[in-house]
C-alpha positions as CSV (number, residue, x, y, z in Angstrom):
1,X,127.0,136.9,-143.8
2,X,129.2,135.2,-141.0
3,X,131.7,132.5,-142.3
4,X,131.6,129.3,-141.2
5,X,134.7,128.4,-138.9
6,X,136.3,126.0,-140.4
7,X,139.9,126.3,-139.4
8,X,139.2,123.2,-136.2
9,X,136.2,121.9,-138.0
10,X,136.3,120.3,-142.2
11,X,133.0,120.9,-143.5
12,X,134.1,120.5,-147.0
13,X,132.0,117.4,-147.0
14,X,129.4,118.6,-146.3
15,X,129.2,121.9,-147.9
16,X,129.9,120.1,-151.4
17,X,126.8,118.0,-150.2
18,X,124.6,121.2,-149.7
19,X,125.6,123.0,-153.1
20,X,124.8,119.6,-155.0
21,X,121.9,118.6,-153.2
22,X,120.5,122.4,-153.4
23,X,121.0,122.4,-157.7
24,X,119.1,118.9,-157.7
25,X,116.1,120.4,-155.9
26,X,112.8,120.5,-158.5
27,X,110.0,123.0,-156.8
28,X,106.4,123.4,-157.8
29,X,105.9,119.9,-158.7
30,X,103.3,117.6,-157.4
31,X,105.0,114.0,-156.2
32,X,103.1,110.8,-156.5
33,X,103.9,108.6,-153.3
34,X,105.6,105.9,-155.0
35,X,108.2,108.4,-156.6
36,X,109.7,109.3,-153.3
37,X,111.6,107.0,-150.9
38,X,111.9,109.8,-147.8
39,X,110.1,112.3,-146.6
40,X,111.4,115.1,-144.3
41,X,109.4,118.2,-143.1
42,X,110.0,121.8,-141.2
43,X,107.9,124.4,-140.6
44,X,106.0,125.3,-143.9
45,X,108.5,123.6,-145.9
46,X,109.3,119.9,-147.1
47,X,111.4,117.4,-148.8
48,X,110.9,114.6,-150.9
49,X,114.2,112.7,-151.6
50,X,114.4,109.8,-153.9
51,X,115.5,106.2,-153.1
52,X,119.4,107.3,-154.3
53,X,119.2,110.5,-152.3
54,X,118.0,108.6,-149.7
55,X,121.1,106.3,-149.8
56,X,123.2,109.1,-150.6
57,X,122.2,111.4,-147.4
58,X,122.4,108.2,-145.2
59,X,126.4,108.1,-146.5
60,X,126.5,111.7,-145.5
61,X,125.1,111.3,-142.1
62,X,127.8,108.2,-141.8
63,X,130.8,109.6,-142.9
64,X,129.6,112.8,-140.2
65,X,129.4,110.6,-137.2
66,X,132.6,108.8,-138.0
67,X,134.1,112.2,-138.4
68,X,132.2,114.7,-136.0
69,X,131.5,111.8,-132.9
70,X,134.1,109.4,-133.2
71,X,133.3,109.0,-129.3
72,X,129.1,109.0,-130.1
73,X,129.4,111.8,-127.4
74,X,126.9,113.2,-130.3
75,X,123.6,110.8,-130.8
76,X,122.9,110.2,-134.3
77,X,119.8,111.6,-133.5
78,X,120.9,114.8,-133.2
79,X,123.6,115.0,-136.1
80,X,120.8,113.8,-138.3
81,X,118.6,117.0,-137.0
82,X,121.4,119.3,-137.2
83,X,122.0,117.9,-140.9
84,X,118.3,118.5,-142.1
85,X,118.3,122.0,-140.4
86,X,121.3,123.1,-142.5
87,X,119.7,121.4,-145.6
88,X,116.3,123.5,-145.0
89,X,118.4,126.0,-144.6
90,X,119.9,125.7,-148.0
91,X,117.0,124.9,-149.9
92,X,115.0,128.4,-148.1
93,X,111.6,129.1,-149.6
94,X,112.6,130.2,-152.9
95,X,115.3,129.2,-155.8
96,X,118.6,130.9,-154.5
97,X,120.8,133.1,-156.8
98,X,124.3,131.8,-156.9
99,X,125.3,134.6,-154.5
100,X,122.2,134.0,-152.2
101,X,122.9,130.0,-152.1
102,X,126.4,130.8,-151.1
103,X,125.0,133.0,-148.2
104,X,122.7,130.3,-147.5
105,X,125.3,127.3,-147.2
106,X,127.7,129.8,-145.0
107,X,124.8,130.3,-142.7
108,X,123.7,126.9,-142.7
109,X,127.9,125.6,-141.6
110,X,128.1,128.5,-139.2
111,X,124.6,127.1,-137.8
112,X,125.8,123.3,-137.8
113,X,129.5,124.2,-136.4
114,X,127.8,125.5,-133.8
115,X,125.7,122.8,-132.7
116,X,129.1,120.4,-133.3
117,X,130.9,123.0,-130.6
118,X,127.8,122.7,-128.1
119,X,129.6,122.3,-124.8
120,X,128.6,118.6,-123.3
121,X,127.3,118.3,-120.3
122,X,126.7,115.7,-117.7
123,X,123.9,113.5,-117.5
124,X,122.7,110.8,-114.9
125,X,120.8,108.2,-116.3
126,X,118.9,105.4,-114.3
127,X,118.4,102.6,-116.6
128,X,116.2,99.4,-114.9
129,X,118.1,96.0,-114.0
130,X,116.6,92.6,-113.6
131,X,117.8,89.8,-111.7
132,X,119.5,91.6,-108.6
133,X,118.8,90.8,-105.1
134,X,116.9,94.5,-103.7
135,X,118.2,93.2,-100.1
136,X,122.2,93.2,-100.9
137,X,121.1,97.1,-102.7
138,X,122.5,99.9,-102.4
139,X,125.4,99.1,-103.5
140,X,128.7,100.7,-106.4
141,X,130.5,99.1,-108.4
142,X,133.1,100.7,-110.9
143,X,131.3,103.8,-111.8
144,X,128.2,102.6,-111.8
145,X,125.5,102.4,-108.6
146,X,123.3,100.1,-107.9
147,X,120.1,101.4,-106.1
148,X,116.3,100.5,-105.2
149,X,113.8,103.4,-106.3
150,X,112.2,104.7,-103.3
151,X,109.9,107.7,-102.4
152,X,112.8,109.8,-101.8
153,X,114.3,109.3,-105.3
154,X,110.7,110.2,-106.7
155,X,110.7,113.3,-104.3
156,X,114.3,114.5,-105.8
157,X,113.1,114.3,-109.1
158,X,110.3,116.7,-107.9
159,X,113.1,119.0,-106.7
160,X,114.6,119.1,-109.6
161,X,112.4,119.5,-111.8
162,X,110.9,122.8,-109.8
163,X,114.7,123.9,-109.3
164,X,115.7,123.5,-113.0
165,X,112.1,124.1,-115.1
166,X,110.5,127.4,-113.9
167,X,108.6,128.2,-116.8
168,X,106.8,125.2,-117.1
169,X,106.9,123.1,-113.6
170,X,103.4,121.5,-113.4
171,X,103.6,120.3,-117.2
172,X,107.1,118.9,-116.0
173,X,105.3,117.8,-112.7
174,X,103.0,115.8,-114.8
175,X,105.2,114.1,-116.7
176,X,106.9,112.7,-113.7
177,X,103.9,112.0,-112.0
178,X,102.6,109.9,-115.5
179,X,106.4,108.3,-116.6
180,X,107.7,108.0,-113.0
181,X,104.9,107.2,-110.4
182,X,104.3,105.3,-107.3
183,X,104.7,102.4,-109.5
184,X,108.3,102.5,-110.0
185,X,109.2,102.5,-106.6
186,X,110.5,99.2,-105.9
187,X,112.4,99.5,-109.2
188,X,115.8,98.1,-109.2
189,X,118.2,100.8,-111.5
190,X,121.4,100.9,-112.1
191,X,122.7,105.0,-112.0
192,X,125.8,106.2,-114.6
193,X,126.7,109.6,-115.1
194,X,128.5,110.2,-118.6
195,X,128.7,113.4,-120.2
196,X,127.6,114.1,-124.1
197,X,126.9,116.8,-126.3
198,X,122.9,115.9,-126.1
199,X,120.3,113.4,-123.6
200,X,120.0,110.4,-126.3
201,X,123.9,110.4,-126.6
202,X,124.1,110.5,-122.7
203,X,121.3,107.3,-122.7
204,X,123.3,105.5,-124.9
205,X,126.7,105.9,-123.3
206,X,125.2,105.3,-119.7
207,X,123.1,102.0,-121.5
208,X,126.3,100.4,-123.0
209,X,128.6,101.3,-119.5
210,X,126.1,99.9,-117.5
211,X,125.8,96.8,-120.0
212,X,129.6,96.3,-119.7
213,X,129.2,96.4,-116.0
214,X,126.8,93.7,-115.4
215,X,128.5,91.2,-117.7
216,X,131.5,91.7,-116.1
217,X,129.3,90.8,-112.7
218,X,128.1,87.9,-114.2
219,X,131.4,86.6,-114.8
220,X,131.4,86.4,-111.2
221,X,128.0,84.6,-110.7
222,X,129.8,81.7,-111.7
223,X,132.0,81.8,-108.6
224,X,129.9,82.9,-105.8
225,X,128.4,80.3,-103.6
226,X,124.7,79.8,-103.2
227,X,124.3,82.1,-106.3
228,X,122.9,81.0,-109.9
229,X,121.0,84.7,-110.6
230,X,122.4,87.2,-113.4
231,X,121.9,90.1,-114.2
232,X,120.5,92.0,-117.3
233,X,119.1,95.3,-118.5
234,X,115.4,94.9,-117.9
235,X,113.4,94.9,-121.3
236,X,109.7,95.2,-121.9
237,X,107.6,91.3,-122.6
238,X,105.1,89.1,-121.4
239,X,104.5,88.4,-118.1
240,X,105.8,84.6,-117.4
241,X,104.7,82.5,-114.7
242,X,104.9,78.9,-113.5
243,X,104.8,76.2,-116.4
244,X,104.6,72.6,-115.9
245,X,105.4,69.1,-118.3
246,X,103.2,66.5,-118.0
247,X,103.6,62.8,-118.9
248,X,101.0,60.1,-119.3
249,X,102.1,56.7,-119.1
250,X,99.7,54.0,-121.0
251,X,98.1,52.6,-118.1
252,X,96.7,56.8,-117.3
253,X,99.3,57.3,-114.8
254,X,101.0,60.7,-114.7
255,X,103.9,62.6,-114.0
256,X,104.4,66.5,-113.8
257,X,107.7,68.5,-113.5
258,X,107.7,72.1,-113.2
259,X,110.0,73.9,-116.1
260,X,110.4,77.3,-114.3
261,X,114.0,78.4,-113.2
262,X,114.4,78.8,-109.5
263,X,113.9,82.5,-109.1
264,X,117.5,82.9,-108.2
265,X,118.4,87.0,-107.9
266,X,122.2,88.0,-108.1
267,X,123.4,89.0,-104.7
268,X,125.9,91.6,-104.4
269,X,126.7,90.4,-100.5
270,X,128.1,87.3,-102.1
271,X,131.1,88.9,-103.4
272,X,132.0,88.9,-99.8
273,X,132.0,84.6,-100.4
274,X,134.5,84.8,-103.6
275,X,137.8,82.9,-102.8
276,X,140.5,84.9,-102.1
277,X,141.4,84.5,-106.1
278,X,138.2,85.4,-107.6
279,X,138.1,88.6,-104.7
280,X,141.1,89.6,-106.4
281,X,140.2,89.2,-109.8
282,X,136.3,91.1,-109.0
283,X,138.7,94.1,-107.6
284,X,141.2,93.8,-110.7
285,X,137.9,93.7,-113.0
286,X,135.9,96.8,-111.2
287,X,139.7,98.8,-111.3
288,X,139.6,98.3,-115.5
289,X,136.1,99.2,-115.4
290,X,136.6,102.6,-113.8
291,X,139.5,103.5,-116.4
292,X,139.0,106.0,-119.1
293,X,142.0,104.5,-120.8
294,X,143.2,101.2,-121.0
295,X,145.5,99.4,-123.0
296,X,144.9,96.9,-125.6
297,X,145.2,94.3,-122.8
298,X,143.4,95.4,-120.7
299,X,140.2,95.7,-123.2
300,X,140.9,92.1,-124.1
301,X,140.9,90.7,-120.8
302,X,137.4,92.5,-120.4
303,X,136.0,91.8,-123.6
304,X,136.9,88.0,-122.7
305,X,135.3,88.4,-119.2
306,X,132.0,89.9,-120.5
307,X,131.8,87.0,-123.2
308,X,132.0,84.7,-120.2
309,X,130.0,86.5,-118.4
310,X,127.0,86.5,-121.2
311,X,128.0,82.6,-121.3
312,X,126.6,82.6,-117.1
313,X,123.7,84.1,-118.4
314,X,122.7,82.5,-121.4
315,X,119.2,81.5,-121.7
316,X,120.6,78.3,-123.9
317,X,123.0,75.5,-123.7
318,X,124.5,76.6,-126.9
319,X,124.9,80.3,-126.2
320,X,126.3,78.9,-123.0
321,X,129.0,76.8,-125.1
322,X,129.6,79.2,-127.9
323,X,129.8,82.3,-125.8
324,X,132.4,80.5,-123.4
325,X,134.3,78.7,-126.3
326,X,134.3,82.8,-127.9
327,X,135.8,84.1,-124.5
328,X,138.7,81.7,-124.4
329,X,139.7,82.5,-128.2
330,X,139.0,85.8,-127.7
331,X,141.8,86.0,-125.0
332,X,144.2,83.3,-125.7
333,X,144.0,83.9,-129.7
334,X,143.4,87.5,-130.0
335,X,144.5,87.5,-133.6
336,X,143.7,84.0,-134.7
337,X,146.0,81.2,-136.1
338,X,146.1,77.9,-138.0
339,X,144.7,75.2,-136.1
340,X,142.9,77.0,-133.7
341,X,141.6,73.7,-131.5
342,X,145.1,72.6,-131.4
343,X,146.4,76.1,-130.2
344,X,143.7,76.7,-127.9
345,X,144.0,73.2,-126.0
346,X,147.3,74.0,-125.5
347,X,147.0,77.1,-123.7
348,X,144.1,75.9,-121.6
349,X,145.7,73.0,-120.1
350,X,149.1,74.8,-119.7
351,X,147.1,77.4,-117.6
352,X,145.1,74.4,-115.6
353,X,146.3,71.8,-115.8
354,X,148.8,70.6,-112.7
355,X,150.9,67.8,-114.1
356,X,151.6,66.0,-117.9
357,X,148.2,63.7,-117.4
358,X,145.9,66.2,-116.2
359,X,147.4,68.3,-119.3
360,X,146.4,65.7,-121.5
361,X,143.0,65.1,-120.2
362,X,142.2,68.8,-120.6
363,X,143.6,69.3,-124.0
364,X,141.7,66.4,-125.6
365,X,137.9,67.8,-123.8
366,X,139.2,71.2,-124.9
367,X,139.4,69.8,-128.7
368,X,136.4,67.8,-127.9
369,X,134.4,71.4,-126.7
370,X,135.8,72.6,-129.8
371,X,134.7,70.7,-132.6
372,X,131.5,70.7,-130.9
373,X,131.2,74.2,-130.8
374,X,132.2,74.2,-134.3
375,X,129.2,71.4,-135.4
376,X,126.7,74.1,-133.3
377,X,128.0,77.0,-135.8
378,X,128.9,75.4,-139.2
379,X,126.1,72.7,-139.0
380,X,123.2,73.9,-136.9
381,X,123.6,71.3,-134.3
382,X,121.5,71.6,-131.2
383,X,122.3,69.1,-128.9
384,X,124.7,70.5,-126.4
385,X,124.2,68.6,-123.2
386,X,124.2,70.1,-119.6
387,X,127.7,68.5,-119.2
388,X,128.9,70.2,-122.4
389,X,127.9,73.9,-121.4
390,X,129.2,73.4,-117.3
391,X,132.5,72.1,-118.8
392,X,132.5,74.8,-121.2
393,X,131.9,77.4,-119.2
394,X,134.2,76.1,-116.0
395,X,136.8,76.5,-118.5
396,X,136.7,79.7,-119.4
397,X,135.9,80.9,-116.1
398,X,138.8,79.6,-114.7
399,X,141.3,80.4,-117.4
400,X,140.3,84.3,-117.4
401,X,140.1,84.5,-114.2
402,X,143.6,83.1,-113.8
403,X,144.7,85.5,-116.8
404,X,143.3,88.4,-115.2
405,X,145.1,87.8,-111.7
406,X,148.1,87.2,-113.6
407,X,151.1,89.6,-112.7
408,X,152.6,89.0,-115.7
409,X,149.9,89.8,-117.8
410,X,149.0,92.4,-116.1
411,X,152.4,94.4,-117.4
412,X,151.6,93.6,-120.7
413,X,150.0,96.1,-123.2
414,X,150.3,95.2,-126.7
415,X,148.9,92.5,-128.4
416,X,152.7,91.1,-129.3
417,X,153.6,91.1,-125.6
418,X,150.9,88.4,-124.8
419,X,151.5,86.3,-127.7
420,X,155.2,85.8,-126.1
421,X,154.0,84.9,-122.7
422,X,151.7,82.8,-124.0
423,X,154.0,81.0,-126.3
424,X,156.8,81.1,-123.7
425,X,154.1,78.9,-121.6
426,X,153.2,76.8,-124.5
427,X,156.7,75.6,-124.8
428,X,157.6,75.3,-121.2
């Protein structure tokens, strides 16, 4: 039998898991349905596991994610097939001899290394966007393009499918014709290419990239003139139309107000508007985004601009406060501290504020956003008024923006680095 290589790969995890779990398995034994938590099946064979083997195999397929796709290059879907394949594998159709089980589990590791070593591959994935302005389309940003679906699109996916799936074109045919019709042209996509080790891997990477992108645009929708739309990954739900509020006075007059948004869309042709600071800050923004490595900086200055960007989009005027009030700690108090409203209404009016009064004025609305964000999490409040969630947000707009334009900043890479310019500022 061939041995499994092991000398780049530890599979001593999971080979104790297969020599265990094979010596626990009971054959020929009829299983009432509530003495089974799982079932698995292949082929002619299955598998009933028990709640605790249940539990135990999920800590299995854990711990091999964590080890085997620290990068989730690998989808969990597939490490969870290749697992049961080298469990099958194990338990065969019969009760193994010790020297047949050992075959058996060298076979199965071979089998499983194997699909671990699979070569990745490059995948171009077009996941749908809502909110974007079709007319300022086609357009890249980062890695990521921005495009309308038109007949052409729908005709290279014809191409390729006859180029690529020779055995079996008109079944392929007919599944793009059924998933990816006439009716998706008009579609508004955003296109990644990633590459992973399978397609869900590839879906998932390209989902969260994309994701990262458009919050990172919304940031921006804040500071673009004439502009209120965001963006989002589009999601399935109920078609929503026009609703209206009616009020009847006593003596059977009426009022109406209509409750819909504005259909605002986010246009990219209005990054052409942005001041010359927020231009510079879109371009520092889109040059982290199109980094494979960054610092520890530079992921906190973009973690703090998608918070704020999820704060320009928020459906709420709480998610609007909390998510902006998140953005500034997230930035300014990476690590926390003891009296966090003090701290933080420090740093924000040092960074706005132009002279001692204007300082003051800011600190004390920054304290004041602050305990209210804190009544919204701690007591369930939900009375955040418009003025609340604008101020909020302004804020942290501003601040990161600043912070991200910053040249100083900009050198830094470890978290200790910022804490001293941002104490040095503190005390100045």
């Amino acid at each position: 039998m061939p041995k499994p290589r092991t000398s780049q790969i530890d599979l001593s995890v999971l080979r104790t898991y297969l020599k265990e779990f094979a010596a626990s398995v009971i054959r020929e034994r009829e299983v009432a349905q509530h003495d089974y938590a799982t079932f698995w099946s292949r082929r002619d064979n299955s598998l009933h596991l028990s709640q605790r083997e249940t539990l135990e195999y999920r800590r299995l397929l854990t711990h091999s994610m964590e080890r085997f796709a620290p990068n989730q290059d690998m989808s969990e879907q597939a490490l969870d097939s290749a697992l049961k394949d080298a469990i099958f594998t194990v338990v065969g159709d019969s009760a193994p001899n010790a020297e047949e089980l050992q075959d058996r589990i060298d076979e199965a590791l071979v089998t499983f290394c194997d699909r671990l070593q699979a070569e990745s591959e490059e995948f171009e994935c077009w996941i749908p966007i809502a909110g974007a302005d079709a007319k300022s389309l086609p357009v890249s940003f980062a890695s990521t393009d921005f495009r309308v679906i038109d007949d052409t699109d729908i005709d290279r996916l014809r191409n390729i499918v006859r180029t690529k799936h020779s055995a079996d074109v008109q079944g392929k045919l007919n599944h793009i014709e059924r998933y990816l019709g006439p009716e998706l042209v008009g579609t508004i996509v955003a296109i990644h290419r990633v590459r992973a080790r399978d397609q869900d891997a590839g879906l998932m990477l390209a989902e969260r990239a994309v994701l990262e992108c458009i919050e990172c645009l919304n940031f921006f929708a804040e500071m673009m003139p004439y502009n209120r739309g965001s963006l989002s990954v589009a999601r399935n739900g109920p078609a929503t139309g026009t609703v209206t509020s009616l009020t009847l006075a006593s003596e059977g007059s009426f009022a109406t107000e209509p409750k819909a948004k504005r259909p605002w869309t986010y246009s990219f042709a209005r990054h052409a508007d942005l001041t010359p600071s927020a231009a510079k800050a879109l371009k520092r923004v889109e040059k982290l985004l199109s980094q494979e490595r960054r610092t520890k900086i530079e992921d906190l200055l973009l973690r703090s601009v998608r918070w704020s960007g999820r704060s320009a989009a928020a459906e709420t005027p709480e998610y609007t406060l909390l998510y902006a009030i998140i953005a500034l700690e997230s930035l300014l108090l990476p690590r926390g501290s003891g009296e966090l409203s003090f701290r933080l209404s420090r740093l924000v009016a040092r960074i706005l504020g132009k002279d001692q009064y204007s300082r003051l004025q800011l600190a004390q609305d920054v304290v004041r956003l602050y305990d209210l964000r804190s009544k919204v999490v701690h007591d369930g409040r939900i009375e955040v008024t418009e003025s609340d969630q604008v101020q909020a947000s302004a804020f942290a707009v501003e601040v990161i923006a600043r912070m991200v334009n910053d040249e100083e900043v900009a050198q830094a890479t470890e978290f200790n680095d910022l804490q001293a310019i941002l104490d040095r500022r503190i005390a100045e």
